[in-house]
N, C-alpha and C positions, 0 to 999 in steps of 0.2 A: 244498556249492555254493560255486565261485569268487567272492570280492566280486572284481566290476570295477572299484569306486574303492580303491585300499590308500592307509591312512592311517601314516603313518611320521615321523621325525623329518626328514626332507625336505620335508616337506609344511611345515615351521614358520620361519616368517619372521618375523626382528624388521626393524620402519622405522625410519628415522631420520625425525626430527621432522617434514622437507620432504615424505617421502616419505606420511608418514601423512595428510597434509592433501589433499596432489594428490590419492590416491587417495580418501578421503569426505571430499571440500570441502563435502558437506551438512551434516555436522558439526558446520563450525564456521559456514557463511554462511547456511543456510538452502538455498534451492533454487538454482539456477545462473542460467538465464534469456536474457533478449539486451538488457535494458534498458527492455521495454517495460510489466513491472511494477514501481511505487516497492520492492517487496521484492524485488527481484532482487540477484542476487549484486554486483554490478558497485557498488549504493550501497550495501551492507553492506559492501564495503570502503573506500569512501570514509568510514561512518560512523567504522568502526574508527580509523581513523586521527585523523576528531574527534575522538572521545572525550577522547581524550589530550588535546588541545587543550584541550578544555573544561573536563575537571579541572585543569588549570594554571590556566585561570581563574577556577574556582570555587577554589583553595586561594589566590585573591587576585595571582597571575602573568599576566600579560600581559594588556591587555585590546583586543588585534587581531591575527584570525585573515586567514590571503590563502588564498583557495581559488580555483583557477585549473584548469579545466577545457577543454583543446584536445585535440579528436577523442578519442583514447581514453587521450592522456595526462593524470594530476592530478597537480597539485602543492598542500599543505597547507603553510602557512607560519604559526607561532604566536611567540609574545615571552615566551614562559614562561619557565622555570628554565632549561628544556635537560636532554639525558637527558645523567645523570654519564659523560663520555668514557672514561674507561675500561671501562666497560659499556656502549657503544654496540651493539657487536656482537650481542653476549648478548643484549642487549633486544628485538632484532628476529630473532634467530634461534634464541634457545636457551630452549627449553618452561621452565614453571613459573619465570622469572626474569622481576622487575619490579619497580617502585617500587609497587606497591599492596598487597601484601603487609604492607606496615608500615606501616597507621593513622596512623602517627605524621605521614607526609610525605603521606597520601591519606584524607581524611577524606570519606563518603558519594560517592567517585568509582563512577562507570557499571563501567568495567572493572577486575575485582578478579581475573581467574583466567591474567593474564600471557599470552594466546593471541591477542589480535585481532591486534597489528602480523604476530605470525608467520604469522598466517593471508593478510594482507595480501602479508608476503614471498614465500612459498610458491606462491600464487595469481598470481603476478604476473610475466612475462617479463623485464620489468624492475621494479627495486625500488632506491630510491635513500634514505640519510639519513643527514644532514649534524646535528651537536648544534651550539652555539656558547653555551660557558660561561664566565666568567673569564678573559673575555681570550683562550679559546683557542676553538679549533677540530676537530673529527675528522669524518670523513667512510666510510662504506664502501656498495660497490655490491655489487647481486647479480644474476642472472638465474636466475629459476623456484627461487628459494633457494639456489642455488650463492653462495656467495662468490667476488667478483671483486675488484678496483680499493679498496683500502681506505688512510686516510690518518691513520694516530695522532695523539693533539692536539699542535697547534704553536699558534704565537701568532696571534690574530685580530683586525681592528679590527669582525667584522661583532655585532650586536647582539643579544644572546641568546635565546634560543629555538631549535625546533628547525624545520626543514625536510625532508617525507618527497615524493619523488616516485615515484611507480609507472606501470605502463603493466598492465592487467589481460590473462593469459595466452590468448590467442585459441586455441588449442587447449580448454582449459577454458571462456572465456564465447566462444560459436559466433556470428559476427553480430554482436556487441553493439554497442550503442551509445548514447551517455549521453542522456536528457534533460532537458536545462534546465531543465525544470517543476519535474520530482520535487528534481532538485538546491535549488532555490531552496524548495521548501517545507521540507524536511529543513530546510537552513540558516534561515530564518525561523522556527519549532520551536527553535531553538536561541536566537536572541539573544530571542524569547518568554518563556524559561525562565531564562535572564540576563541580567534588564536591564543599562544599562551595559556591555554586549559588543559590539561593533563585528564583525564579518564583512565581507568584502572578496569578491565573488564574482565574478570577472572583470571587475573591474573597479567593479561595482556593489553600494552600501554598504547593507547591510540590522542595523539598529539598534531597539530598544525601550527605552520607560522604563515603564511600564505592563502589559508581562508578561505572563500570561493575557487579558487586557482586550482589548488589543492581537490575542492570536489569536482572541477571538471578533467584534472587526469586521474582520479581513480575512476570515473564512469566512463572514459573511451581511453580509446588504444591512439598512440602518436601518429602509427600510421592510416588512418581512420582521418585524422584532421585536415581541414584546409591548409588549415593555417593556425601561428601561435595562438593561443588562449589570452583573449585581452581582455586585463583584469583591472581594473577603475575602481576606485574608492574614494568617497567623500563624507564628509559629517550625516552620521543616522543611513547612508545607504552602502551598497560594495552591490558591486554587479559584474560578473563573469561571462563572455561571449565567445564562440566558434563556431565552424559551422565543417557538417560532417561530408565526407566525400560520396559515402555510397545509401547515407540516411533517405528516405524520402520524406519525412515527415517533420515538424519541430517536436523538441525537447526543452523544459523550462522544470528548475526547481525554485520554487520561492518562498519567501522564509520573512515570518514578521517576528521581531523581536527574540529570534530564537527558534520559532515556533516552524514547523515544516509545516506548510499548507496547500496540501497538495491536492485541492480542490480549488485551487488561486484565487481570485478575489480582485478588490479594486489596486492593489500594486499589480498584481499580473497581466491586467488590462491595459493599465496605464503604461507598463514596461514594454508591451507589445504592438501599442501604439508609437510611442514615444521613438521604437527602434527602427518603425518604417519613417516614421519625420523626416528624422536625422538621419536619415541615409536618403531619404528622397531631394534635401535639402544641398545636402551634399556633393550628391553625383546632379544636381542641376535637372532632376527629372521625375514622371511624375510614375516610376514604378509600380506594379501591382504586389498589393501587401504580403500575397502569397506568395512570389515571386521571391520578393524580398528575406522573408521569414522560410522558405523550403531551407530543410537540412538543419535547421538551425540548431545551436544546443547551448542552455544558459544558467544561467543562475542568477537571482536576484534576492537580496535582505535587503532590508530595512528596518526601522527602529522608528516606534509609534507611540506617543503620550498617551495613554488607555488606550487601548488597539478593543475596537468593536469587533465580534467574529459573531459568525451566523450560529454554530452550534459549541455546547462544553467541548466539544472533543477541538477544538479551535482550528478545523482545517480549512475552513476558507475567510479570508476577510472581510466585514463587512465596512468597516473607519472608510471614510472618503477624506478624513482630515488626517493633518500629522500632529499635531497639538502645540504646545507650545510655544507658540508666536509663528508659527511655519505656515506655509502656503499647502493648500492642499494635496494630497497625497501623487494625485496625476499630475498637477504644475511641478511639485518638486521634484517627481521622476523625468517630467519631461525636459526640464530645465538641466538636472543635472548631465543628460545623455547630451543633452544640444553642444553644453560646453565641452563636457570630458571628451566622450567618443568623436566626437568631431574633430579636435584639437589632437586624440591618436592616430586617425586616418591621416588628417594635414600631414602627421610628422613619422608616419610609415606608411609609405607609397604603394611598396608593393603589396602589401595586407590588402589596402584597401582596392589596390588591381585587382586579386584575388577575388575577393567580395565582389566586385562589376563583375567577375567574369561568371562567376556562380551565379548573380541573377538571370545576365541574361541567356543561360542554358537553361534556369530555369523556366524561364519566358519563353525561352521554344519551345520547350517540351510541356508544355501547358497550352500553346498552339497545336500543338501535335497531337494531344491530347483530347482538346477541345469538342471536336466531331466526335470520336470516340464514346467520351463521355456521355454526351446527349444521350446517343445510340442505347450507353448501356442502361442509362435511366430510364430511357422509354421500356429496356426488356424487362428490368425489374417491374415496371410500372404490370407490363403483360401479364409476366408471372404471377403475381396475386401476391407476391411478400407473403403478405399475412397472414394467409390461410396454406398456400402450399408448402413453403419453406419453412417459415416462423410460425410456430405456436406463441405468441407474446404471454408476458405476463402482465397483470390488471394494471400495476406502478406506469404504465406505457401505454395501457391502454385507456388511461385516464378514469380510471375507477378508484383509484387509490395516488393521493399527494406523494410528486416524486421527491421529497425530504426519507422516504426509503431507499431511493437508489442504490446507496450503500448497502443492503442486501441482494439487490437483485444479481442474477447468475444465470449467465447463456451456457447450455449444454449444449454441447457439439456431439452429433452420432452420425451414424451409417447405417443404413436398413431400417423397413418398414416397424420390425418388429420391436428390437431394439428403441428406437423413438417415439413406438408408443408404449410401450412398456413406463419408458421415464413421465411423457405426455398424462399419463392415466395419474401417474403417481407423484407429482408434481406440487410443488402447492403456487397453485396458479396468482397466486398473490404480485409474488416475487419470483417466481423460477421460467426462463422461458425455453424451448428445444427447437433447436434450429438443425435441420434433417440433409444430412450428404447423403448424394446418390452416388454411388459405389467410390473406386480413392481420388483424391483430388490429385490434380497435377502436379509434379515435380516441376515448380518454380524456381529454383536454383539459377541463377543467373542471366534472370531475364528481365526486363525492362516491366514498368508500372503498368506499360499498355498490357500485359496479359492480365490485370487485376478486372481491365473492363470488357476486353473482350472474352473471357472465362465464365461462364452464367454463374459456375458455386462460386469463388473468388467475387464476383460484383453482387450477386447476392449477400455473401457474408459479409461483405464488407458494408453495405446496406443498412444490415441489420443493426452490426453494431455500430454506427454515424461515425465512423473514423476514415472516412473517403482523405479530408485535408488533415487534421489534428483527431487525438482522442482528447480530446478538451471536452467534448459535449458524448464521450461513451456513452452510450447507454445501458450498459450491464457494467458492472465494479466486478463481480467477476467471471472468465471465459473458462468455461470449465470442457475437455477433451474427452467424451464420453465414450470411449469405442472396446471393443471386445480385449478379451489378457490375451490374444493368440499374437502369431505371427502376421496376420494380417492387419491386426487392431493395431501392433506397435507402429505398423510400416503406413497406415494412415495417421497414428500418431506425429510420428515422423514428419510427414508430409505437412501436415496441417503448421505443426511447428517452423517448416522451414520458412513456408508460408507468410508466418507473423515477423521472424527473422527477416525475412529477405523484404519486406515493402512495411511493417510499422514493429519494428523493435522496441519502441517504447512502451508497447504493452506489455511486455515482459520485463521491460530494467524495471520500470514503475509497480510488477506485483500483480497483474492484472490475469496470470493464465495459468492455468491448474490440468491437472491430468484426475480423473475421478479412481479412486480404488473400487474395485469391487470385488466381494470376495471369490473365489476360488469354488469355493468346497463348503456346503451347507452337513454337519451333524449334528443327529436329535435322535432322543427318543421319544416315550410319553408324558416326559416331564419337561425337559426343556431343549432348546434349538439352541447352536451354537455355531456363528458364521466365520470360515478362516482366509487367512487370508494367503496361507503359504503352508508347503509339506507342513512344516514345522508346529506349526499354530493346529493343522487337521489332527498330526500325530498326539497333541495334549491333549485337544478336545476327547478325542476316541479314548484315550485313557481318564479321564474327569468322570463320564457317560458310563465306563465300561460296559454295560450288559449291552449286547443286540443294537449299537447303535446303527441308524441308517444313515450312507454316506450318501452323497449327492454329488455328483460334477460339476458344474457349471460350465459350458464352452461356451456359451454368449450371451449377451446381454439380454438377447429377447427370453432366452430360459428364465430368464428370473420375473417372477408375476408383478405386478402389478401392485398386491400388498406389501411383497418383499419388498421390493422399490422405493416405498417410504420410509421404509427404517435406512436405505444405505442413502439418502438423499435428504434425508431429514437432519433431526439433531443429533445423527448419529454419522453422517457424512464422514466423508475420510477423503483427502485432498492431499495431490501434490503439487507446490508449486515449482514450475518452470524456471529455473534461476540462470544469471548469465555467470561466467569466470569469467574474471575482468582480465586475465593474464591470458584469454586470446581472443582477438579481436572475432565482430558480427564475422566478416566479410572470413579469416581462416576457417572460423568452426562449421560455416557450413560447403568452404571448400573440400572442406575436412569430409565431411561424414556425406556431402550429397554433390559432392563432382566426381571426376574421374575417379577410378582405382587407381591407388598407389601404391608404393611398397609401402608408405608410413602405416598406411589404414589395413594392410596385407597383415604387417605384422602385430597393430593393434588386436584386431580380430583372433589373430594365432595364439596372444598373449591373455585372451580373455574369452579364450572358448571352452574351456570347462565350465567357467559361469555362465556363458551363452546356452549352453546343452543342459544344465541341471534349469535353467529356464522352462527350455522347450519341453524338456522331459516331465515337467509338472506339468504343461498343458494337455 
């Protein structure tokens, strides 16, 4: 029998560096994106480029970074060393070459494997960087990693450090487009983890002297806390603790050498072992770990001699050591909590009352619970998950290595038609649709037990594995798929209050999206043109002029089936769900899903001309 594929030494291609990146830029960034998740391609190469930054000012160089964000152009400006000019080039373009290599000059720096800036290069239409060392100067340009425009070092009066600007490849990130949020919280994570580091972000100065402390009161509200935020600090670690009042779930930010890793790793293991010890040791008892860790909300760094991470984009650790003569990374965590935390409870009493009395409320209601639970596990069991509720996708269904997870995405809808519309058009790889049957209940201030007694609520919560923690989600992101009417917004709503009111840290963490879709389809015989508002209809109609045909759109299920993969594809359009940290979970949704008040009487009064030019487009 003929093979139809012949395999030959034609078939065998070496890349050049540029070349290998372009083509699996998952590689080195993670997934690609449009900007509309914090893990999208587009700030993992802004990261890269920190990093550098950063390590210059952890080995005690420069202490102000400029980050300068216009449209889809960045500019990073740092006062460090400066990379050695006669290796400028190299630096940014030629594999396995770098200053981190040799310990000597980069002591527990983020990037040790010489690949981010070229990933940056590679990735990038344009790519610009300028050193300024000793008086001198060099500069070289490139586009999509070509070398272009390049300027050996001559004499300079400008002041050292190095400056990189890029413009990210619109070919590679489709759409994109930066947001200010995700930027400004990365950069505040940064100057969190060095105090005494200035960051310059358009303008606007974001600064710490207090460190972890520091990031656990911008992510809660005072009145939200137990109790003070204890804040501990020793040689290579700093670790931040409190625990929330009306939170169900833990919260943990952890942080190796700088690096946010928010897919945690062996410090966050160790951290969350190490916290039930020392409190079991403590109170003289042998607590249950959940018990212990409900409500919690933390932070933890540390600082590692070559830090091992499972992928380039460095969000989870892999090092089980600390390096340098240290004990390994769970003894030294665990060690240091036995002493520190220990010795704060001893010498604040009433904190650590506090804490007993949060466990064992917790431990009732985990009794109270308990029966419950079983119950709703068996319903789920009844229900089929799999086939009636959840459409899964292959990443889950063990057909495909979940090292994708970071793509994957639960759509959330209403109605038969609507969910198969997305189900048909899906790419069953990575996308899965998980189906409400008509609106879900107004959860607003009710206790966990409706999570298990509710079918959709224990269903959904099923799906995605965040029963105790979202440590083990199984979709990176939740995306809200329901019609533009007034009924879509008010299960929107709902669904919302939902993640709010029993696991908020889906939303502080970046995890919950609202889907766009468009409005209003016009075309003619030439080309189609999908809108998304009055405004966007009224250009198309003039672009088109002759005879074009308009379209409505009232619901999700109007839209076919093929359409569905352009608006769910790589052409997706996402909102994400952000919290204002200037008012607390517990006000915003007194706010907008308790009683009527006069505050919300006169919100409404004050913002019903844009409520009506809404409605009036549907």
């Amino acid at each position: 029998m003929a093979v139809k594929n012949q395999y030959t030494e034609e078939n065998i291609r070496s890349l050049d560096w540029k070349e290998h990146i372009r083509m699996r830029p998952g590689m080195y960034i993670g997934k690609l994106g449009d900007g509309s998740s914090p893990d999208d391609g587009i700030y993992i190469l802004l990261k890269e480029v920190l990093d550098n930054s950063i390590d210059e000012f952890v080995m005690g160089a420069g202490k102000t970074i400029e980050v300068s964000v216009q449209l889809s152009k960045v500019i990073v400006r740092d006062y460090g060393r400066g990379i050695p000019l006669g290796k400028l080039i190299d630096v940014v373009s030629k594999m396995n070459t770098g200053g981190k290599y040799d310990t000597r000059a980069f002591k527990k720096a983020v990037g040790l494997n010489g690949v981010g800036t070229k990933a940056v290069n590679a990735l990038s239409d344009y790519f610009k960087v300028e050193s300024n060392r000793d008086g001198k100067s060099a500069t070289a340009e490139f586009n999509q990693g070509e070398l272009g425009n390049h300027q050996d070092a001559e004499p300079s009066s400008r002041r050292r450090g190095t400056k990189v600007s890029f413009i990210p490849d619109e070919s590679i990130f489709k759409n994109f487009n930066y947001r200010n949020e995700y930027i400004s919280k990365m950069l505040k994570n940064y100057v969190y983890l060095n105090p005494g580091l200035t960051i310059i972000f358009n303008g606007e100065k974001y600064y710490s002297e207090n460190g972890l402390k520091d990031l656990l009161t911008e992510i809660t509200n005072d009145s939200e806390l137990l109790y003070p935020i204890i804040h501990l600090k020793g040689n290579d670690i700093e670790v931040a603790i409190t625990h929330s009042k009306s939170q169900y779930t833990e919260e943990y930010h952890a942080f190796v050498n700088g690096q946010n890793t928010t897919q945690g790793g062996s410090h966050l293991s160790a951290f969350r072992e190490a916290l039930v010890k020392t409190i079991r040791e403590f109170f003289g008892k042998n607590y249950e770990s959940s018990d212990i860790r409900k409500s919690v909300v933390s932070a933890i760094s540390i600082k590692v001699m070559e830090p091992v991470f499972e992928s380039q984009t460095k969000t989870k650790l892999g090092s089980s050591e600390m390096g340098g003569g240290l004990p390994s990374v769970r003894v030294y965590i665990n060690d240091f909590l036995k002493k520190e935390l220990d010795n704060y409870l001893h010498k604040n009493a009433e904190i650590a009352e506090q804490i007993h009395r949060k466990i064992l409320q917790a431990e009732k209601e985990r009794k109270e619970l308990s029966g419950i639970r079983k119950i709703a596990r068996d319903r789920a069991k009844k229900a089929n998950l799999h086939n009636k509720k959840l459409r899964d996708c292959r990443v889950h269904l063990g057909d495909l290595k979940n090292d994708k997870r970071l793509n994957t995405t639960l759509f959330i809808t209403e109605g038969d038609s609507a969910s198969g519309s997305i189900t048909k058009s899906r790419d069953v790889n990575t996308q899965a649709v998980f189906s409400l049957r008509g609106k879900p209940l107004n959860s607003y201030g009710m206790s966990k037990k409706i999570v298990y007694e509710n079918e959709e609520f224990n269903l959904l919560q099923a799906a995605l594995n965040i029963e105790d923690s979202i440590e083990e989600l199984r979709y990176n992101n939740i995306v809200i798929a329901t019609d533009a009417d007034v009924d879509g917004m008010h299960i929107r709503l709902l669904l919302i209050t939902f993640f709010l009111q029993f696991f908020p840290d889906l939303i502080k963490t970046g995890h919950l999206y609202i889907l766009q879709t468009p409005l209003f389809r016009v075309r003619n015989n030439k080309e189609t043109i999908y809108c998304y508002s009055e405004d966007e209809k009224r250009k198309a109609i003039d672009k088109l002029k002759t005879n074009p045909e308009i379209t409505r759109f009232k619901g999700l299920g109007e839209i076919s089936p093929d359409e569905f993969k352009f608006f769910i594809g790589d052409n997706i359009k996402l909102d994400p769900v952000m919290l204002d940290n200037d008012m607390s979970i517990d006000e915003l949704l007194r706010f907008y899903m308790g009683k009527n008040t006069p505050d919300r009487q006169s919100f409404i009064i004050d913002n019903l001309k844009v409520e009506m030019d809404i409605v009036d487009s549907y």
